[in-house]
N, C-alpha and C positions, 0 to 999 in steps of 0.2 A: 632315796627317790620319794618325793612329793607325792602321798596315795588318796584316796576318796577323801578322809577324812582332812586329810591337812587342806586338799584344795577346798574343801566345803569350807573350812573354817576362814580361807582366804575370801572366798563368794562374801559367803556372813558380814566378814567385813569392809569388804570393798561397800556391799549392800547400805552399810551405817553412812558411809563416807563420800560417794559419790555418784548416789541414785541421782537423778534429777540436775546434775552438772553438767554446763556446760564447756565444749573443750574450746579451749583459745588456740590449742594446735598439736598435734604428732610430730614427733621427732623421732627416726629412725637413726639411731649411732654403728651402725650397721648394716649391710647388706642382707643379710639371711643369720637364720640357727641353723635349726634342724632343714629346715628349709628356706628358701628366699621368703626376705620379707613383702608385701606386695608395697611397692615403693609410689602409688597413689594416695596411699595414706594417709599423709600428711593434708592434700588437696580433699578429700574423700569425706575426711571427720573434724574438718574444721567449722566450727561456730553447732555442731549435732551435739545434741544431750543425751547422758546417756538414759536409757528410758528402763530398761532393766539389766539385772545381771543373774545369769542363771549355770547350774552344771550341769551337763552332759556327762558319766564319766571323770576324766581326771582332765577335763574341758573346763575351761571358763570362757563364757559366751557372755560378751555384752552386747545390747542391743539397741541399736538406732535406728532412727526412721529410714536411714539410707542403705541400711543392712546389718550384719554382726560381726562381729571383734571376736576371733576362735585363739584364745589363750591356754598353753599349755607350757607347765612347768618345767618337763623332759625332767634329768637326774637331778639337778641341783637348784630349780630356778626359784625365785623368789619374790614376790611384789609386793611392793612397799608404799605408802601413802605418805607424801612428805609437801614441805613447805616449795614450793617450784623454785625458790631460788636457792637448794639444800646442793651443796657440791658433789657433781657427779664422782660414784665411786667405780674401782675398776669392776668391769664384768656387767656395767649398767650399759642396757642395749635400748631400751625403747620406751617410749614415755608419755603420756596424756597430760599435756597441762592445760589446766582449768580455768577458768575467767576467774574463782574464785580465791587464787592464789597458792590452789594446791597442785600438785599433779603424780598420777599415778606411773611406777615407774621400775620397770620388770628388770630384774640383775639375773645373769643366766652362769656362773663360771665358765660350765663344760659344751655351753652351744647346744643342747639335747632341743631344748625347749622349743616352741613354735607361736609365731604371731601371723595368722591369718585371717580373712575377710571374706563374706560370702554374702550376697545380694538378699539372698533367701534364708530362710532355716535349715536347707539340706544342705551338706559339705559333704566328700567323702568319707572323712574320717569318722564320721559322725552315722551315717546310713547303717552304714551294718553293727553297730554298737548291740549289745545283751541288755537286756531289764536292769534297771535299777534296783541295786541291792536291799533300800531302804522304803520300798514301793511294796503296795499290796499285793501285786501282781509273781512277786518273789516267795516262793511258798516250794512245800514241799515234794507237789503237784508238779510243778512247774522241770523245779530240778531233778527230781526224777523220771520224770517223761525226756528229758533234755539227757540224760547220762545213757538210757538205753542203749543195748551196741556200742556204749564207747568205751575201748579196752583201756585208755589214758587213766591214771593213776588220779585217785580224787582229789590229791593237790592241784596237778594241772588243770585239772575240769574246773574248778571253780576259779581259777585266776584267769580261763580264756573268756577274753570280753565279749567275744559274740555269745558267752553265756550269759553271765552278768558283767558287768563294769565292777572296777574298783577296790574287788578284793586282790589286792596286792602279799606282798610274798609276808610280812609280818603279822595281815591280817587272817592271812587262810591258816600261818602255822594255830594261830592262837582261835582258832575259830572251831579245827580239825581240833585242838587238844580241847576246846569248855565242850565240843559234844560226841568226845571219848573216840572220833574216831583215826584209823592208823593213817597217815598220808600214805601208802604204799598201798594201799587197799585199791583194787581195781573200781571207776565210776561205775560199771553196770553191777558191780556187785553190791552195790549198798543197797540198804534197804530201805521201803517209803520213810516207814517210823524213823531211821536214823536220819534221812534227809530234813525230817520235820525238825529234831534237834540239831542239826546243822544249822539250817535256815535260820533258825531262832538265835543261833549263837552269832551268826555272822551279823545282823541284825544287834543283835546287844551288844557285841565288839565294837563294830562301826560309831554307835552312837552315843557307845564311853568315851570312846575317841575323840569324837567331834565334842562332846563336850568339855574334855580335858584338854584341846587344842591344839591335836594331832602328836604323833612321835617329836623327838628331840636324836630319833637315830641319824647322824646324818646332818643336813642341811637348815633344814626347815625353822621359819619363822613367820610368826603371822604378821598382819600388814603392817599393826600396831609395832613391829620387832620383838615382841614376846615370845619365847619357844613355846613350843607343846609341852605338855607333861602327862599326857599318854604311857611312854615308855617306864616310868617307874611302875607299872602295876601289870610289866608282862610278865605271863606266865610261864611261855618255853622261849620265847622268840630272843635268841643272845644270851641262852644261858647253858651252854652246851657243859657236861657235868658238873652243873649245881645241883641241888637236890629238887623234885618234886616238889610242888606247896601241898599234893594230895597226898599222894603217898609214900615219898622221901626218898623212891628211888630216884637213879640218875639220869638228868635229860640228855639225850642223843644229837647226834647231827648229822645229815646225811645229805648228798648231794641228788637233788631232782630235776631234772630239764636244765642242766647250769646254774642253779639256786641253791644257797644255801637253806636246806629245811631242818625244824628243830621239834622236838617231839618226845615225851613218856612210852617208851614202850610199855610199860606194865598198867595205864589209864587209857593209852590208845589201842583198843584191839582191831 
Protein backbone atom coordinates (compact mmCIF):
# COMPACT_ATOMS: atom_id res chain seq x y z
CA UNK A 1 0.00 0.00 0.00
CA UNK A 2 1.05 3.56 -1.06
CA UNK A 3 2.27 5.37 2.59
CA UNK A 4 3.05 9.06 3.51
CA UNK A 5 6.19 8.89 1.87
CA UNK A 6 5.50 7.32 -1.58
CA UNK A 7 2.24 9.83 -1.83
CA UNK A 8 4.56 12.74 -0.93
CA UNK A 9 7.01 11.84 -3.41
CA UNK A 10 3.98 11.53 -5.93
CA UNK A 11 2.71 15.50 -4.71
CA UNK A 12 6.56 16.53 -5.40
CA UNK A 13 6.07 15.38 -8.51
CA UNK A 14 2.91 16.10 -9.94
CA UNK A 15 4.14 19.67 -8.19
CA UNK A 16 7.14 19.78 -11.10
CA UNK A 17 4.72 18.82 -13.77
CA UNK A 18 1.44 20.22 -13.65
CA UNK A 19 1.24 23.34 -11.19
CA UNK A 20 -0.12 26.08 -13.23
CA UNK A 21 -1.92 23.63 -16.03
CA UNK A 22 -4.61 23.93 -17.48
CA UNK A 23 -7.23 20.92 -17.97
CA UNK A 24 -8.73 20.62 -21.48
CA UNK A 25 -10.97 17.85 -19.79
CA UNK A 26 -11.76 14.81 -17.19
CA UNK A 27 -12.39 11.60 -18.22
CA UNK A 28 -14.07 9.17 -15.88
CA UNK A 29 -13.48 5.27 -17.29
CA UNK A 30 -15.38 4.32 -14.63
CA UNK A 31 -18.14 4.64 -12.34
CA UNK A 32 -16.71 4.64 -8.77
CA UNK A 33 -13.35 2.72 -6.58
CA UNK A 34 -13.57 2.81 -3.41
CA UNK A 35 -16.37 5.00 -3.71
CA UNK A 36 -18.58 6.59 -6.61
CA UNK A 37 -16.67 8.86 -8.69
CA UNK A 38 -18.70 12.27 -8.67
CA UNK A 39 -19.63 12.02 -12.37
CA UNK A 40 -19.71 16.28 -12.72
CA UNK A 41 -16.37 16.15 -13.11
CA UNK A 42 -15.66 16.16 -16.22
CA UNK A 43 -18.24 19.51 -16.65
CA UNK A 44 -16.81 20.93 -13.12
CA UNK A 45 -12.81 21.05 -14.13
CA UNK A 46 -13.02 21.70 -17.46
CA UNK A 47 -10.85 24.87 -18.86
CA UNK A 48 -9.67 25.24 -14.25
CA UNK A 49 -5.93 25.26 -13.63
CA UNK A 50 -4.58 23.52 -11.33
CA UNK A 51 -3.42 26.27 -8.72
CA UNK A 52 -1.86 23.99 -6.21
CA UNK A 53 -1.15 20.54 -5.08
CA UNK A 54 -0.90 19.56 -1.67
CA UNK A 55 -1.05 16.36 1.15
CA UNK A 56 -3.35 15.66 3.74
CA UNK A 57 -2.34 12.41 5.06
CA UNK A 58 -2.12 9.67 2.40
CA UNK A 59 -4.52 12.48 0.45
CA UNK A 60 -3.70 14.17 -2.56
CA UNK A 61 -5.49 17.43 -2.94
CA UNK A 62 -5.35 19.46 -5.99
CA UNK A 63 -6.77 22.68 -5.92
CA UNK A 64 -8.81 24.90 -8.18
CA UNK A 65 -10.56 27.94 -7.97
CA UNK A 66 -13.86 25.98 -8.18
CA UNK A 67 -12.85 23.66 -5.29
CA UNK A 68 -10.43 20.45 -4.66
CA UNK A 69 -9.55 17.15 -6.38
CA UNK A 70 -9.37 14.56 -3.00
CA UNK A 71 -6.86 11.79 -4.56
CA UNK A 72 -6.25 8.67 -2.74
CA UNK A 73 -4.17 5.84 -3.80
CA UNK A 74 -6.12 2.83 -1.70
CA UNK A 75 -3.70 -0.58 -1.94
CA UNK A 76 -2.22 -0.41 -5.15
CA UNK A 77 -2.92 2.92 -7.09
CA UNK A 78 -0.72 4.80 -8.99
CA UNK A 79 -0.40 8.26 -11.04
CA UNK A 80 1.36 8.65 -13.78
CA UNK A 81 2.15 11.87 -15.95
CA UNK A 82 2.08 11.00 -19.64
CA UNK A 83 1.91 12.32 -23.17
CA UNK A 84 -2.33 12.40 -23.54
CA UNK A 85 -2.26 10.49 -26.57
CA UNK A 86 -0.20 7.51 -24.53
CA UNK A 87 -2.58 4.30 -24.84
CA UNK A 88 -4.82 3.57 -22.10
CA UNK A 89 -3.53 0.59 -19.89
CA UNK A 90 -5.67 -1.96 -18.00
CA UNK A 91 -6.70 -0.75 -14.48
CA UNK A 92 -6.53 3.03 -15.88
CA UNK A 93 -9.68 4.67 -14.31
CA UNK A 94 -9.36 8.57 -14.54
CA UNK A 95 -7.55 11.11 -16.12
CA UNK A 96 -6.85 15.10 -16.46
CA UNK A 97 -5.85 15.98 -19.69
CA UNK A 98 -4.16 19.19 -20.29
CA UNK A 99 -4.33 21.94 -23.11
CA UNK A 100 -0.56 21.23 -22.83
CA UNK A 101 -0.60 17.83 -24.41
CA UNK A 102 -0.11 16.10 -21.22
CA UNK A 103 -2.49 14.45 -18.82
CA UNK A 104 -2.47 13.14 -15.48
CA UNK A 105 -3.77 9.71 -15.30
CA UNK A 106 -4.54 7.46 -12.01
CA UNK A 107 -4.35 3.29 -12.73
CA UNK A 108 -5.92 1.69 -9.59
CA UNK A 109 -5.85 -2.59 -10.00
CA UNK A 110 -7.73 -3.34 -6.82
CA UNK A 111 -10.40 -0.29 -6.94
CA UNK A 112 -9.26 0.70 -3.01
CA UNK A 113 -8.37 4.11 -4.20
CA UNK A 114 -10.80 7.29 -4.25
CA UNK A 115 -11.23 10.31 -6.59
CA UNK A 116 -13.37 13.01 -4.81
CA UNK A 117 -14.44 16.72 -5.02
CA UNK A 118 -15.30 19.17 -2.46
CA UNK A 119 -16.22 22.91 -2.93
CA UNK A 120 -14.33 23.80 0.10
CA UNK A 121 -11.14 22.55 2.14
CA UNK A 122 -13.22 20.39 4.55
CA UNK A 123 -14.29 16.92 3.31
CA UNK A 124 -14.95 14.21 5.77
CA UNK A 125 -12.26 12.15 5.26
CA UNK A 126 -10.06 14.88 5.85
CA UNK A 127 -11.77 16.58 9.30
CA UNK A 128 -10.89 14.27 11.91
CA UNK A 129 -7.28 13.43 10.44
CA UNK A 130 -4.07 13.43 13.34
CA UNK A 131 -0.94 15.96 12.97
CA UNK A 132 1.24 15.69 10.61
CA UNK A 133 4.08 13.50 11.23
CA UNK A 134 6.80 15.81 9.61
CA UNK A 135 5.18 19.05 11.41
CA UNK A 136 6.61 20.76 14.45
CA UNK A 137 3.60 20.34 16.10
CA UNK A 138 4.66 16.33 16.38
CA UNK A 139 6.76 16.13 19.29
CA UNK A 140 7.05 14.09 22.25
CA UNK A 141 4.70 16.35 24.14
CA UNK A 142 2.26 15.74 21.91
CA UNK A 143 2.34 11.85 21.71
CA UNK A 144 2.45 11.43 25.01
CA UNK A 145 -0.14 13.54 26.31
CA UNK A 146 -2.25 11.69 23.34
CA UNK A 147 -1.24 7.82 24.61
CA UNK A 148 -2.42 8.43 28.28
CA UNK A 149 -5.10 5.92 29.19
CA UNK A 150 -4.68 4.18 26.04
CA UNK A 151 -4.20 0.42 26.78
CA UNK A 152 -3.69 -0.18 22.71
CA UNK A 153 -0.30 -1.42 22.03
CA UNK A 154 2.39 1.36 20.64
CA UNK A 155 2.21 -0.16 17.16
CA UNK A 156 -1.46 0.65 17.01
CA UNK A 157 -1.24 4.07 18.70
CA UNK A 158 0.89 5.46 16.28
CA UNK A 159 -0.58 4.15 12.93
CA UNK A 160 -4.29 5.41 14.26
CA UNK A 161 -4.65 8.58 11.94
CA UNK A 162 -6.60 10.54 14.33
CA UNK A 163 -3.20 10.41 15.92
CA UNK A 164 -0.85 11.23 13.28
CA UNK A 165 -1.41 10.54 9.72
CA UNK A 166 0.90 8.37 7.74
CA UNK A 167 2.86 6.23 9.75
CA UNK A 168 1.94 3.11 8.02
CA UNK A 169 2.70 -0.53 8.97
CA UNK A 170 6.61 -0.66 7.43
CA UNK A 171 7.13 2.75 8.90
CA UNK A 172 6.04 2.34 12.55
CA UNK A 173 7.90 -1.42 12.38
CA UNK A 174 11.11 0.56 11.48
CA UNK A 175 10.55 3.60 13.58
CA UNK A 176 9.63 1.31 16.89
CA UNK A 177 13.11 -0.65 16.02
CA UNK A 178 15.74 3.01 15.37
CA UNK A 179 14.23 3.98 18.81
CA UNK A 180 14.56 0.50 20.77
CA UNK A 181 11.17 0.35 21.48
CA UNK A 182 9.03 -3.30 21.84
CA UNK A 183 5.74 -2.93 19.62
CA UNK A 184 3.93 -4.97 22.22
CA UNK A 185 4.70 -2.43 24.76
CA UNK A 186 1.37 -0.91 26.08
CA UNK A 187 0.95 3.30 24.78
CA UNK A 188 0.38 4.68 28.25
CA UNK A 189 3.28 2.92 29.37
CA UNK A 190 6.09 4.48 27.58
CA UNK A 191 7.81 6.97 28.75
CA UNK A 192 8.05 11.01 27.68
CA UNK A 193 12.07 10.56 26.98
CA UNK A 194 11.28 7.25 24.80
CA UNK A 195 8.51 9.11 23.02
CA UNK A 196 11.08 11.88 22.21
CA UNK A 197 13.13 9.11 20.47
CA UNK A 198 10.25 7.88 18.78
CA UNK A 199 9.18 11.01 17.53
CA UNK A 200 12.59 11.67 16.15
CA UNK A 201 12.94 8.35 14.58
CA UNK A 202 9.61 8.46 12.73
CA UNK A 203 10.71 11.86 11.68
CA UNK A 204 14.16 10.56 10.26
CA UNK A 205 12.42 7.37 8.80
CA UNK A 206 9.83 9.33 6.77
CA UNK A 207 12.24 11.64 5.33
CA UNK A 208 14.86 8.93 4.09
CA UNK A 209 11.98 7.71 2.63
CA UNK A 210 10.75 10.53 0.82
CA UNK A 211 14.08 11.19 -0.33
CA UNK A 212 14.82 7.64 -1.56
CA UNK A 213 11.43 7.63 -3.24
CA UNK A 214 9.29 5.72 -1.26
CA UNK A 215 9.23 1.55 -0.84
CA UNK A 216 9.48 -0.74 -3.91
CA UNK A 217 7.36 -3.32 -1.50
CA UNK A 218 4.52 -3.70 -3.42
CA UNK A 219 3.16 -1.52 -6.15
CA UNK A 220 4.53 1.78 -6.05
CA UNK A 221 5.97 3.95 -8.65
CA UNK A 222 6.60 7.51 -8.95
CA UNK A 223 4.78 9.68 -11.61
CA UNK A 224 8.15 9.72 -13.54
CA UNK A 225 7.52 5.51 -13.44
CA UNK A 226 10.64 5.06 -11.33
CA UNK A 227 10.34 2.84 -8.13
CA UNK A 228 11.30 3.82 -4.67
CA UNK A 229 14.50 2.45 -3.24
CA UNK A 230 13.61 3.08 0.20
CA UNK A 231 13.13 -0.72 0.93
CA UNK A 232 16.92 -1.77 0.29
CA UNK A 233 17.95 -0.02 3.65
CA UNK A 234 15.22 -1.79 6.01
CA UNK A 235 16.07 -2.66 8.94
CA UNK A 236 13.37 -5.25 10.43
CA UNK A 237 10.44 -4.66 8.06
CA UNK A 238 10.48 -8.23 5.59
CA UNK A 239 13.09 -9.66 7.32
CA UNK A 240 11.65 -12.21 9.64
CA UNK A 241 14.89 -14.46 10.66
CA UNK A 242 17.64 -12.60 9.20
CA UNK A 243 20.05 -11.38 11.62
CA UNK A 244 20.06 -8.06 13.36
CA UNK A 245 22.28 -5.16 11.63
CA UNK A 246 22.82 -4.21 15.71
CA UNK A 247 23.24 -6.99 17.43
CA UNK A 248 22.94 -10.26 15.16
CA UNK A 249 20.27 -11.73 16.90
CA UNK A 250 17.15 -12.86 15.01
CA UNK A 251 14.28 -10.69 13.68
CA UNK A 252 10.86 -11.79 14.85
CA UNK A 253 7.44 -11.57 13.42
CA UNK A 254 4.31 -11.30 15.06
CA UNK A 255 0.92 -10.61 14.13
CA UNK A 256 -0.73 -7.15 15.57
CA UNK A 257 -4.45 -5.72 14.75
CA UNK A 258 -4.34 -8.24 11.31
CA UNK A 259 -0.72 -6.75 10.37
CA UNK A 260 2.13 -8.37 9.91
CA UNK A 261 4.79 -6.65 12.62
CA UNK A 262 8.64 -7.29 12.50
CA UNK A 263 11.00 -6.55 15.33
CA UNK A 264 14.57 -7.41 17.60
CA UNK A 265 13.59 -8.67 20.59
CA UNK A 266 16.82 -8.21 22.19
CA UNK A 267 17.17 -4.04 20.67
CA UNK A 268 13.42 -3.58 21.43
CA UNK A 269 12.72 -3.77 25.12
Amino acid sequence: MPELPEVETTKLGLQALIIHQQVKKAVLYRDNLRWEIPQHLPKTLANQVVNSIDRRGKYLLLRFEVGMLIIHLGMSGSIKVLQSDEPLKKHDHFELIFTNGKCMRLNDPRRFGAVLFTQNNSHPLLDNLGVEPLEDEFDEAYLYNKSRRKKQNIKAFIMDSKIVVGVGNIYACESLFCSGINPQNQADSVSKKRYKALTQCIKKILIQSIKAGGTTLQDFSAVDGQPGYFSQTLSVYGRKSENCDKCNSKISRITQNQRSTFYCPLCQK
